[in-house]
C-alpha positions as CSV (number, residue, x, y, z in Angstrom):
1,X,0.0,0.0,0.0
2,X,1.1,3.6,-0.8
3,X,-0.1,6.6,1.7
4,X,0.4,10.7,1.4
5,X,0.7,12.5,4.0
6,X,0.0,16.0,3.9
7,X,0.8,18.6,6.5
8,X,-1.3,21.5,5.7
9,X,-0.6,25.0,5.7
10,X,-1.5,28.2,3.9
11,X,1.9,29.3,3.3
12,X,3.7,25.4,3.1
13,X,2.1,22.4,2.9
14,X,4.3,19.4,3.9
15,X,4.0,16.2,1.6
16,X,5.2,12.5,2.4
17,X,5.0,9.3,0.1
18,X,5.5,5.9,1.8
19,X,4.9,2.1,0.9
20,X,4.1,-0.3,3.4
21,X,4.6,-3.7,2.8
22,X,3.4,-5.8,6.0
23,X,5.4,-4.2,8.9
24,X,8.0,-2.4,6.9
25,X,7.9,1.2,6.0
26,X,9.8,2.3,2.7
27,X,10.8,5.9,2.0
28,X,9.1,6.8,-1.5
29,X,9.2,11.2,-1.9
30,X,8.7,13.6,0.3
31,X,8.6,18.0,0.1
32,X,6.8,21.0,0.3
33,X,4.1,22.8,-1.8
34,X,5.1,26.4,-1.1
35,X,2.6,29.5,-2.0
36,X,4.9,32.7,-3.4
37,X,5.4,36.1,-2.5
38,X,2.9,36.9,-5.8
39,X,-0.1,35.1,-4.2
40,X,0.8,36.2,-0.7
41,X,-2.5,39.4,-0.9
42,X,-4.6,36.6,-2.9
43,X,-6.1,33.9,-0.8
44,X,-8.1,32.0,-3.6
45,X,-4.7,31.9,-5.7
46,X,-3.1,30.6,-3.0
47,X,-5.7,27.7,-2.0
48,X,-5.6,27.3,-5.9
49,X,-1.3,26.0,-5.8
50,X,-2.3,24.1,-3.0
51,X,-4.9,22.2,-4.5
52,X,-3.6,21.8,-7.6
53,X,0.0,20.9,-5.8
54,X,-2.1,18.2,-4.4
55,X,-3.3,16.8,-7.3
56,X,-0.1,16.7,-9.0
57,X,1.7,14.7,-6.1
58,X,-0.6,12.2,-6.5
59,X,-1.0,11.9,-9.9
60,X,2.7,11.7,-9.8
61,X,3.0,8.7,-7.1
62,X,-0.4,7.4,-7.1
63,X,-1.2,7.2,-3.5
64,X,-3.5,4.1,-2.2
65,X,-4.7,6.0,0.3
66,X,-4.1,9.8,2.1
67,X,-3.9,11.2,5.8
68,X,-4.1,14.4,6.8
69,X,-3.8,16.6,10.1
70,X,-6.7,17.9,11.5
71,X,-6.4,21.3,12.1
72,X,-6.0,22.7,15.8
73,X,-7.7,25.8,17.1
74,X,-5.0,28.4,17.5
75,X,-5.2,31.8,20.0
76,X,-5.6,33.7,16.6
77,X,-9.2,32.9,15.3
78,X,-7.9,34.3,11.8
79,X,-4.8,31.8,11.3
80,X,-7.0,29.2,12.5
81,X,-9.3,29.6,10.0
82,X,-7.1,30.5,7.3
83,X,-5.4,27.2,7.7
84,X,-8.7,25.8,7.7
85,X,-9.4,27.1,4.4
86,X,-6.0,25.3,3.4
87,X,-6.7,22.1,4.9
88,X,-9.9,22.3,2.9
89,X,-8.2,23.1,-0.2
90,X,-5.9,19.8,0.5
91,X,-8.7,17.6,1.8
92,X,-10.9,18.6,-1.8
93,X,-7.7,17.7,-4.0
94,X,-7.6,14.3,-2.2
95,X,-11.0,13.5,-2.4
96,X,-10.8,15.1,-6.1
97,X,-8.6,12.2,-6.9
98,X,-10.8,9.3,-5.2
99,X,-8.5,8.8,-2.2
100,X,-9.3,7.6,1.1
101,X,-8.6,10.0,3.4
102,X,-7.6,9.4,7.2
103,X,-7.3,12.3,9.8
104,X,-5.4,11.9,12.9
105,X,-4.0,15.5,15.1
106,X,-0.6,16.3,15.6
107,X,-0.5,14.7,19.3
108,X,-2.3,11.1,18.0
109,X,1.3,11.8,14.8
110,X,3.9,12.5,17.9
111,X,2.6,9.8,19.9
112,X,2.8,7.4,16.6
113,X,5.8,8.8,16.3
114,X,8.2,9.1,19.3
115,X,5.4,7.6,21.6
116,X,5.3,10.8,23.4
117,X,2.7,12.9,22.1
118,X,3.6,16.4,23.2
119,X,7.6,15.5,21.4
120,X,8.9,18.7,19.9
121,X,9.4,19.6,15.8
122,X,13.4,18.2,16.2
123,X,12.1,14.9,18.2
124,X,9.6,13.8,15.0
125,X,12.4,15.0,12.7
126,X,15.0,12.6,14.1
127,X,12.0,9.9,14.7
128,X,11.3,10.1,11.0
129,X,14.8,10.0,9.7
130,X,15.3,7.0,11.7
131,X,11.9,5.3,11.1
132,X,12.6,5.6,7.6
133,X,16.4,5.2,7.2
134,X,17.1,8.5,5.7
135,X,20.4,9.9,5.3
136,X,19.6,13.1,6.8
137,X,17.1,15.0,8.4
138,X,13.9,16.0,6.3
139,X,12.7,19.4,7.0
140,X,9.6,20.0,9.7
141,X,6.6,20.2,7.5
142,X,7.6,17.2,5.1
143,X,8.9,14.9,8.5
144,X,5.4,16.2,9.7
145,X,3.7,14.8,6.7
146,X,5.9,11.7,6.6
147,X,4.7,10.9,10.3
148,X,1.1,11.3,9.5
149,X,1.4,8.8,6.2
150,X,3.6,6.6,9.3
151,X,0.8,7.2,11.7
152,X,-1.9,6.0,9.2
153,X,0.5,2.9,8.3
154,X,0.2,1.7,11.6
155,X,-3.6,2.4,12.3
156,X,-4.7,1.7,9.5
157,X,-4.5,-2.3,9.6
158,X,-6.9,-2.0,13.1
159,X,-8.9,0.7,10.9
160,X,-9.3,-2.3,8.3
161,X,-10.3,-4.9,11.0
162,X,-13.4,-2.5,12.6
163,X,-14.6,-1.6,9.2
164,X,-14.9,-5.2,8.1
165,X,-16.5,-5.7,11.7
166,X,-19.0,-3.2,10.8
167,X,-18.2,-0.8,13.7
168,X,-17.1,2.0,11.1
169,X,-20.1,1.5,8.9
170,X,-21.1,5.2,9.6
171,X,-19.7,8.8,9.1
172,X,-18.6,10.6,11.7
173,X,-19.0,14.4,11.9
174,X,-16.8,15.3,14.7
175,X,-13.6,14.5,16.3
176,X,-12.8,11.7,18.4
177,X,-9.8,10.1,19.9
178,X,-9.2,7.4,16.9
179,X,-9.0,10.1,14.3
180,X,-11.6,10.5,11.4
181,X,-11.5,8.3,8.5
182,X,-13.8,9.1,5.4
């Protein structure tokens, strides 16, 4: 199976690519879809890159199946929404393209991750890097995105088993400790 993980944000948007085969992780791509300083005034531009970055990446590695962070609420009410707006924008081009797409917060990634869920940018960095055998350290938003495809690899076989049991048979509409999964 092949998973995306996206990081989302308005200004960059961290992507991962991984295959999973059983137990083991393989490194695939990973980067960032960055907005520029010409769309910085122009919000629907910028959602535009971001969706259409989106839709490139996985035409390019054609994902089995996305995850995504759900977005936290932030002091600023504006940058929360406004990265709402991006996650949106992300979310649509993965849906766009008939993926699957799992959400899990950044504490359920750091936990899946280090196994301590309040680890720091530098901690999931150096978690990733090792998780993956990479030769260096990949940069916060696409280690970020690599840790959410990472955290989906390893939920999503339990995901699999209550879905076939019938217990995920409906939609959810609100966060709950297990992530979303559409």
């Amino acid at each position: 199976m092949r998973i995306l993980g996206i990081d989302p944000g308005l200004q960059t948007t961290g992507f991962g690519v991984l295959d999973v085969d059983g137990s083991a992780l393989h490194y695939v791509a990973s980067g960032v879809i960055q907005t520029t300083r010409e769309e910085m005034g122009n919000l629907p531009a910028r959602l535009k890159v971001l969706y259409d970055g989106i839709r490139e990446i996985a035409a390019r590695y054609q994902p089995d199946a996305a995850s995504v962070e759900i977005v936290f609420v932030n002091v600023n009410p504006q940058a929360t929404l406004l990265l709402g707006q991006a996650r949106g924008a992300c979310v649509t081009a993965l849906v766009s393209c008939d993926l699957p797409v799992a959400e899990y917060t950044a504490l359920q990634m750091k936990q899946a991750v280090t196994g301590h869920g309040r680890a720091a940018k530098a901690q999931v960095q150096e978690m990733v890097k090792r998780l993956l055998r990479l030769p260096g350290v990949p940069r916060q938003d696409a280690a970020d995105a690599l840790g959410l495809a990472i955290t989906h690899a390893h939920a999503s076989p339990s995901m699999n088993k209550l879905a076939a049991a019938g217990v995920l048979q409906r939609k959810t509409s609100g966060m709950y400790r297990g992530g979303r999964s559409h």
